[in-house]
N, C-alpha and C positions, 0 to 999 in steps of 0.2 A: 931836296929834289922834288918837281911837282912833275907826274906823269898825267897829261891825260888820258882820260880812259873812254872809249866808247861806251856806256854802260849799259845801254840797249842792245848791244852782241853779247857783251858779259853773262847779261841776264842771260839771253836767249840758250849761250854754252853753258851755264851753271843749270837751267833749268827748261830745257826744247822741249819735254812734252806739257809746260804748266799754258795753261791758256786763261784760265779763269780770273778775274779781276776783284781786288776787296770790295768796287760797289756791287758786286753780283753777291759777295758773301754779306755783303749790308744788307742786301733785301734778302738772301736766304736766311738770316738769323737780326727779323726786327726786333728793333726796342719791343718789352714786352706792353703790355697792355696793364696797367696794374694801377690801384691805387696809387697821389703821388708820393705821401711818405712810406709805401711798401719798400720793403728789405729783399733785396734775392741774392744770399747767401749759397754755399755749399761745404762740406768737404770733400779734399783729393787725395786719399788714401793712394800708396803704393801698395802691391797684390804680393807680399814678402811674404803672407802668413801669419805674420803676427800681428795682430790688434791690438791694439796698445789703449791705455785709460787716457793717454793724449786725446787719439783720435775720438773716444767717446765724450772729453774735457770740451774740445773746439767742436763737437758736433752738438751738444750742450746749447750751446750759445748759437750756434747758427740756427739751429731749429726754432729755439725761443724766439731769437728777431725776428727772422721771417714768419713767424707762425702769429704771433702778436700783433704785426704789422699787415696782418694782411696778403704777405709776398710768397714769394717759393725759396724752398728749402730743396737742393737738389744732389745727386752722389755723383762724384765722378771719378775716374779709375786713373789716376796720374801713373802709366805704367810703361815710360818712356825708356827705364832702365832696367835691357833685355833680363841683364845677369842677375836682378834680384827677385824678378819676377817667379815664384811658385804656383805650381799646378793646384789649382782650388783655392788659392785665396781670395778669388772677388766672389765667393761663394761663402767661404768662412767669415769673411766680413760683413757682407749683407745677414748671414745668418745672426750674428751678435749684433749687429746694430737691432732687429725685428725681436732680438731679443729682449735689449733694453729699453727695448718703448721708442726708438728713433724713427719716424715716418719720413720717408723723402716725398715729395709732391713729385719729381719727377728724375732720371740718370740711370743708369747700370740699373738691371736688375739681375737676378741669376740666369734670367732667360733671355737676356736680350736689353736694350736699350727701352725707356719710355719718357717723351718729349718732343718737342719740335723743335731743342736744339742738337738732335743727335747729332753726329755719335758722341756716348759721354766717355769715351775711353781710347785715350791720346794717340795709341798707337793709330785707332782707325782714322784720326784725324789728319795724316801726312797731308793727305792733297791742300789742306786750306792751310798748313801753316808754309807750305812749298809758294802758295801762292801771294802770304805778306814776304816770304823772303825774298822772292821775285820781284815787289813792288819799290823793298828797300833796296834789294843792289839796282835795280831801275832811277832809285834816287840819289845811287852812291853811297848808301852808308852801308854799304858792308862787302866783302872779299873773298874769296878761296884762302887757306893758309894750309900750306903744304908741309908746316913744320911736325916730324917725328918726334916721338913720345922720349927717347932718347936729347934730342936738341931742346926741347922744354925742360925735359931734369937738368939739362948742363944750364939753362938762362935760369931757374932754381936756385942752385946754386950759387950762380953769380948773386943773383941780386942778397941770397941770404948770406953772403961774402961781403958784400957791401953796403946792409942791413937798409938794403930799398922793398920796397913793397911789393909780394911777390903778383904774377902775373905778365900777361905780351901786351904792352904798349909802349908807345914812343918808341926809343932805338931797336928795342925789341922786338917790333913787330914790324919795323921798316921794312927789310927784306922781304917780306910776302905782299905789305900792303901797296910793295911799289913793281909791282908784279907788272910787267907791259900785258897785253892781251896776246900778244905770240908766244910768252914765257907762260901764259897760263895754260894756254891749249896743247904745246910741248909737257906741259906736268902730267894733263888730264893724259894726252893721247900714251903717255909713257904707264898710265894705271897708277901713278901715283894718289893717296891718300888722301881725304882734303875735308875739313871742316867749314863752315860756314862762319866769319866773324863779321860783328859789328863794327863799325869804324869807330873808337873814341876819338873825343877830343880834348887835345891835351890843355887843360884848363884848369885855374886854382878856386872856379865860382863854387858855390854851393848851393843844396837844396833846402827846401823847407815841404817838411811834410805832417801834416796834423792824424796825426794818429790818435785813434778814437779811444782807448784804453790809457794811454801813456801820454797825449797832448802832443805838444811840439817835438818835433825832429828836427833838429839841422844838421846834415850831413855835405863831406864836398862831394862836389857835383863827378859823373862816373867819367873817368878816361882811360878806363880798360876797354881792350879789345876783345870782349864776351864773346863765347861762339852761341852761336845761334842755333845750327844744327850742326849735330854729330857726324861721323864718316858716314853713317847708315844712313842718313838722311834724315833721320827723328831727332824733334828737340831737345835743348836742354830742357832743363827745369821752367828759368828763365823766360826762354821764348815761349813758352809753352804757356804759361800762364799767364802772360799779357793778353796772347792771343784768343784763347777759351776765356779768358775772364769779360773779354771785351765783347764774344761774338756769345757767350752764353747770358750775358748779360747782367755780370754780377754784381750788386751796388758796393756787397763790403769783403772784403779777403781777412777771413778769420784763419791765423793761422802763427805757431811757438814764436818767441822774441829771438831762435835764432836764423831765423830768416830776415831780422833788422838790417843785418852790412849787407844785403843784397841788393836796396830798397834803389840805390843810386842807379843800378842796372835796369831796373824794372819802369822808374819813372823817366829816367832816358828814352825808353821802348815808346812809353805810353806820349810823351811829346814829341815825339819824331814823328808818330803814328798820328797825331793830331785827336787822339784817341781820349773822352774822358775818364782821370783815373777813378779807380773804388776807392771807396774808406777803407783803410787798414785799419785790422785789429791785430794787434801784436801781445799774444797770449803770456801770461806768465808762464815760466815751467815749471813742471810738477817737481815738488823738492818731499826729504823725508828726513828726521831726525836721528840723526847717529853717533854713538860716544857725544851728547852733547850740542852738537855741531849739523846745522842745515843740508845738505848736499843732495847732487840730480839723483832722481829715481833713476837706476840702471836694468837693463836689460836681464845682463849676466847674474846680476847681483840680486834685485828685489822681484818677486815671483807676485808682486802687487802691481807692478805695472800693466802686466797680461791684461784680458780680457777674460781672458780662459782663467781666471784664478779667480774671479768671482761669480762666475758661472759654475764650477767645480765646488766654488766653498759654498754654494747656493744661496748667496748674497742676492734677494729677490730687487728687482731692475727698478723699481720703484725707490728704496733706498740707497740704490747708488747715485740714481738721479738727485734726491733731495743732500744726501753726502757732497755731492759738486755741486748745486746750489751755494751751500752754505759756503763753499772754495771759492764762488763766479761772485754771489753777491755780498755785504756784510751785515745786510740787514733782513737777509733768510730766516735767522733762526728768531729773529723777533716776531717777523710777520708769521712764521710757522703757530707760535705761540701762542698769537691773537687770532690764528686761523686754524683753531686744532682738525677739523674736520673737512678744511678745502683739501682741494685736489691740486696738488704739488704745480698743475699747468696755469692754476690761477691767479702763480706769483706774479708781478710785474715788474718780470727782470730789467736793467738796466747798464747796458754797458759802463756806464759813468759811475757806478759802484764797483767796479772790477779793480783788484789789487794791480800793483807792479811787481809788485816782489812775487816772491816765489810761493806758488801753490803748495800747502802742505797736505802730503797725505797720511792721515795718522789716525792707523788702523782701530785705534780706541775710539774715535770718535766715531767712527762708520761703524762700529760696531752700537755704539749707543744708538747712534742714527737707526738703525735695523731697528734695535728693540720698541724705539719708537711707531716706525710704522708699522713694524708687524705689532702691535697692541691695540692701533688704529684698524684694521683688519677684522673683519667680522668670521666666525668661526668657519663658514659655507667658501669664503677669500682664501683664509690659511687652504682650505681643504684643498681647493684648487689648485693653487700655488704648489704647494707639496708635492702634490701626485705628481704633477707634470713633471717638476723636477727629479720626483724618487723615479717616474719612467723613463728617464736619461743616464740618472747616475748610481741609483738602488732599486734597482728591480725588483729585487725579494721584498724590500719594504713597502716598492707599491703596490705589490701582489695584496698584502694585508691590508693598504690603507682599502684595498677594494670591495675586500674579504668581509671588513670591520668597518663599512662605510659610517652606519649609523655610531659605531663607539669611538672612531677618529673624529667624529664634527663635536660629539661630548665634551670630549677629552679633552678635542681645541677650545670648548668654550668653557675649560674651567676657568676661574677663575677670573670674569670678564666681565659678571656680572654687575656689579659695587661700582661705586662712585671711582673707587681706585684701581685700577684694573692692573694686573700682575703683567711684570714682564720677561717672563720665562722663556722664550723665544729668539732666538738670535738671527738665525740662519736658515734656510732648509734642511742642511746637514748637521746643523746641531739638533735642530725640533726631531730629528729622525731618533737619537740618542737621548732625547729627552723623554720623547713619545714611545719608547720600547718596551716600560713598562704595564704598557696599557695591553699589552697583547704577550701571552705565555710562551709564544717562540722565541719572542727577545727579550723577556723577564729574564736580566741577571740580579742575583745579590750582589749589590757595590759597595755596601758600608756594613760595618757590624752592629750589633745591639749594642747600647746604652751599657756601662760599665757596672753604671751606679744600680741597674738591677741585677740580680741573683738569678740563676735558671729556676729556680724554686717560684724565687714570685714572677716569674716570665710568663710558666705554666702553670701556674693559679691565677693569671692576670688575663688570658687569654682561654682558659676553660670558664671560670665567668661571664667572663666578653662574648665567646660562642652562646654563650647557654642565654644570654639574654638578650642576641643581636634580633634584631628584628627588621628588615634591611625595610621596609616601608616608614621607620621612624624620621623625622623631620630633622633638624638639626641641633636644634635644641633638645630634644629627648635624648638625642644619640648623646648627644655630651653630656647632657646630664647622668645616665647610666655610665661612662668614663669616671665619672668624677666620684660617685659612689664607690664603684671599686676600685678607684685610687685610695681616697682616705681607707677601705675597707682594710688596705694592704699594707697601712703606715705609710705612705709619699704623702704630702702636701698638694692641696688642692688650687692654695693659692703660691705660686712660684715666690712671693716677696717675705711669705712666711717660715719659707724653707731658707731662704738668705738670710734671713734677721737669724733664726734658729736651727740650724739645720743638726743641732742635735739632736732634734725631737722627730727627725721623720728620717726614713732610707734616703729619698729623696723626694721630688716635687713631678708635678702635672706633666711638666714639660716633658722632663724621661719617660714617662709611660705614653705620652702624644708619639714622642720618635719610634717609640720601639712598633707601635701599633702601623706609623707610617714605614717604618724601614722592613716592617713583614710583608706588608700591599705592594709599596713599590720597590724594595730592595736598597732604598737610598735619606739619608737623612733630610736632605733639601729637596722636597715634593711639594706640589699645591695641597690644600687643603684636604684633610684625610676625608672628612663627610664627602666632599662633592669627586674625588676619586672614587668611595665606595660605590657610589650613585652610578658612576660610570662603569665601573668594572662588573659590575653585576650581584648577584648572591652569592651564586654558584661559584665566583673567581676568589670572590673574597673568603668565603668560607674555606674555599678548600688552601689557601695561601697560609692564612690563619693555623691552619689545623696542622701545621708541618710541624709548627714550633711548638707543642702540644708534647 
């Protein structure tokens, strides 16, 4: 049955106070000015509260291309859906992106909008996307549908009865779509409900869309009846993104591979609209390794998803970056290699290196990744680093880093010196637990003495040691005087001689190195005892010594 429809009243009843026109929003939001191969990128976080390493994953890549390119990188606040929407999350979000090193050129800020395609946050944009939907039912392709949340579960049902595809089109949607213009004003004037749809059409063509990460898509071409906007008036998803992506003027939509089955909805929009689409990048999703077996990173489940779990484990934002490097491109960890001393922004990312499969995130290796750049790190970097973070999450310990300025920047520079530089450093929160024994408030004893000595030669090994330390001695004197009273004591001076024969000594160098270090730092595995004494002072070291006495 073909109704004609007036579609110039239609509009006028579906939308009386819209006046504005999309060439008015064409010259409100020009083409930018830009280099011509610049990138203007974004992402659209929803304000749920919870940041997710996704959103840090595609914001990764959008920064890279536009920043590389020349273009704008920008934020925008997709926060169309009332019910999920949390008090302070486009505050918590902006706060962790400034944490990880993410710069936007322009969108949301905590205070307010900054750009000249405001607003970047969807709610405030009603008027303009009211006024493409005006444009399309002005052109016929879309309807009022009066259908209850109830009568959508029953055609649910039907069609998963008759394992058709679910969704309202064709027979489905007739009933609304053949709506006279006196049955719709009878709906409206009665208060009834009403969404805004798209007209599909029902067709078996197909799409082709060249997707920058994954290549060719062909998908069939879209004949649902998408709504366009909700009872409230605000978009979907969907309409939402056509419309900002087209008037903020985004060249590419970085965003997870499960937004792929929607694509047919979206390049509908954008050819109806005569509108040019963006390059899609359709991201892999984050996966993690379990009994064996691949599977999604989950909310509920994996406490690495967060964003807030690597800010709390004080995983410094520099190595998570280069951690998703290594995820985004394959050939990171080589050029990091040939490039020990650049700066992570000098890689020259490339889309066309990006996996399809599944991003793994596998916490051994980010944690290698750390040790890495924190060793790259100069002692005055750690310092910094630290403090900030102990003045968020250990206050007591940045009291002391404060206290113990000059013996924290020591400490961090033991063992940094050498060609081979140590990699004792993990985390913030670990360096905290590392670094505790540099300072007598959080000197614990953590391991025991050496077996293989006797308390007898302990305190003859360490009233010698007193009586001959000389804390200005170099490093070689010091050891040399070790080694004298080692042999002095019957241990082995050379460890290889105590293995060939160890019947001929108590034991070797080695036991008397541990015990001297597990006195100073309370623990078996410490940097270097000379250049810990150095640090710790006389006075610390002496009187630690003296206990065991």
């Amino acid at each position: 049955m073909i109704i004609f429809m007036n579609y110039q009243a239609l509009a006028n009843l579906l939308f009386p106070d819209v006046t504005g026109t999309p060439e008015e929003l064409e010259q409100r939001f020009p083409e930018r000015n830009l280099p011509e191969q610049a990138v203007v990128t974004r992402i659209g976080p929803s304000p749920t509260g919870f940041v997710h390493l996704g959103n840090l994953y595609n914001a990764v890549i959008g920064e890279r291309l536009a920043h590389q390119s020349g273009g704008v990188f920008y934020l925008r606040i997709e926060d169309t859906d009332e019910k999920r929407k949390v008090e302070g999350a486009v505050e918590t979000l902006i706060s962790a992106m400034q944490y990880f090193g993410v710069n936007f050129d322009e969108g949301a800020t905590a205070d307010g909008d900054n750009g000249n395609y405001a607003p970047y946050r969807q709610r405030q944009r009603k008027e303009i996307y009211h006024i493409i939907a005006k444009y399309l039912t002005l052109q016929g392709k879309t309807y009022p549908c009066f259908l209850t949340a109830e009568e959508i579960d029953a055609i649910r049902e039907q069609q998963t009865a008759n394992k058709e595809n679910p969704g309202i089109y064709g027979k489905y949607a007739e009933a609304n779509r053949n709506l006279t213009l006196e049955q719709i004003q009878e709906n409206l004037n009665a208060g009834k409900s009403w969404v805004l749809r798209f007209r599909g059409e029902d067709t078996e063509e197909s799409i082709l869309v060249q997707d920058a990460v994954r290549g060719e898509l062909r998908m069939p071409r879209n004949n649902m009846d998408f709504v366009l906007l909700k009872s409230d008036g605000i978009p979907t998803y969907h309409f939402a993104h056509v419309v900002d992506d087209h008037f903020m003027r985004s060249t590419h939509v970085i965003r997870g591979e499960e937004w792929i089955s929607s694509l047919p909805m979206h390049v509908e929009l954008f050819n109806t609209l005569g509108w040019k689409q963006p390059v899609y990048c359709h991201t892999a999703t984050l996966m993690k390794i379990e009994d064996g077996k691949k599977r999604k990173l989950s909310k509920r489940k994996d406490p690495e998803l967060a964003l807030a779990y690597y800010q709390q484990e004080g995983i410094c934002p520099e190595a998570v970056w280069e951690f998703l490097l290594t995820l985004l491109n394959s050939n990171f960890e080589e050029w990091r290699l040939a490039n020990p001393e650049a700066d992570y922004h000098e890689f020259p990312y490339t889309i066309e290196k990006m996996s399809i499969s599944g991003a793994l995130v596998d916490l051994d290796k980010l944690r290698d990744v750390s040790k890495e750049v924190l060793s790259r790190m100069t002692a005055e970097n750690l310092y910094a680093g630290l403090l900030a973070w102990c003045e968020e999450y250990q206050t007591s310990f940045a009291e002391l880093l404060k206290v113990y300025h000059d013996r924290a920047i020591k400490a961090l520079n033991v063992g940094r010196g050498g060609a081979k530089v140590r990699k004792d450093l993990e985390n913030w929160k670990q360096a905290c637990e590392f670094l505790s024994f540099y300072f007598d408030e959080t000197f614990t004893q953590q391991d025991n003495m050496p077996e293989e000595i006797s308390e007898t030669d302990r305190k003859a090994f360490f009233k010698e040691y007193l009586d001959s330390y000389q804390h200005s001695d170099d490093s070689s004197a010091w050891f040399a005087k070790v080694k004298e009273i080692t042999e002095k004591l019957g241990y082995a001076v050379k460890p290889k001689d105590f293995k060939k024969h160890p019947e001929d000594y108590k034991g070797s160098i080695i036991h008397i190195t541990n015990m001297i270090r597990i006195a100073l730092t309370g623990r078996a595995n410490a940097p270097d005892i000379w250049e810990v004494s150095q640090v710790l002072g006389e006075e610390i070291v002496i009187s630690r010594l003296q206990k065991w006495l």
